[in-house]
C-alpha positions, 0 to 999 in steps of 0.5 A: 885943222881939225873940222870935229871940233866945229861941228855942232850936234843936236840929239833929236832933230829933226826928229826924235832918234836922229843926231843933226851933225851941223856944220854951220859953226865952220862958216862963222869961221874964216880960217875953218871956211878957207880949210874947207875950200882947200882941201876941196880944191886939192881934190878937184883939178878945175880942169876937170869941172865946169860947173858947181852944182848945190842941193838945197840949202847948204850945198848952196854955200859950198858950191858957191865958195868952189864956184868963186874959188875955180871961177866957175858958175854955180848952179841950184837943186832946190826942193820942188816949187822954189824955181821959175820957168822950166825944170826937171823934177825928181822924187826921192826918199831922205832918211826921215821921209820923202822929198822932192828935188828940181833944177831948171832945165836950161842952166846945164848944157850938154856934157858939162861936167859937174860937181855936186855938193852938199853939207852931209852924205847919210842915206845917199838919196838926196845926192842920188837924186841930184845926180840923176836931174844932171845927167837927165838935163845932159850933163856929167857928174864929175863928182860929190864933195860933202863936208861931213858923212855919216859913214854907218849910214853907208849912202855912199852905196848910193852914190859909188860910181862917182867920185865922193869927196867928204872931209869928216867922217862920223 
């Protein structure tokens, strides 16, 4: 399957100069959104993850679907404020500014072993960030799995000691 073709772009969003590659057009596609979990799934034993962890708010969708898929829980890197009771919090640079990422400090345990998922890999500093509150929290990145990155950009640098998985490449 070719994932290209859903892919929705929108010149100028959020702000003016940037190309927003959205991948929402996969979701109101069973068959793109069965692809998507698959392909995932041939390239993270279960053995090997403990739990799916999602940035906020499209990685949501994605660790859920693996966290269903590998029945395996499924854990929130929301943006600061959004969360009750104890966190960790991080601040950060995105590619169009500054952001600030937090995760409840009781929902890892100790050397679990997780992967982090987001729709899209640009500059790297959203995943940096989140692998940074895992391992500050205790647990063990066993990687990244992005629908789409924006190879140009080169976030992978940011993120190169981990295991990247990304399915389209811009």
């Amino acid at each position: 399957m070719n994932l290209k073709r859903s892919i929705a772009e929108y010149p100028n969003f959020p702000k003016k100069g940037i190309l927003f590659r959205d991948f929402s057009p996969i979701l109101n596609d069973p068959a793109a959104m069965s692809f998507v979990v698959e392909e995932f799934s041939k390239k993270f034993h279960p053995k090997d993850v403990d739990v799916f962890v999602g940035i906020e708010s499209r990685g949501f969708i994605t660790a859920s679907l693996l966290a269903q898929k590998y029945n395996k829980g499924m854990v929130m890197l929301r943006k600061a404020g959004k969360l009750p009771g104890k966190t960790v919090k991080i601040s950060y640079t995105i590619e169009y500014g500054k952001a600030v990422l937090e995760i409840q400090k009781n929902v890892l345990k100790k050397g679990e072993r997780v992967v982090i998922c987001d729709d899209l890999l640009a500059t790297g500093g959203t995943a940096k960030a989140g692998a940074k509150l895992v391992e500050k929290i205790g647990a063990k990145v066993a990687g990244f799995a992005f629908i789409i990155e924006l190879t140009d950009l080169n976030g992978i640098k940011e993120i190169n000691e981990y295991k990247t998985v990304s399915l389209v490449q811009y």
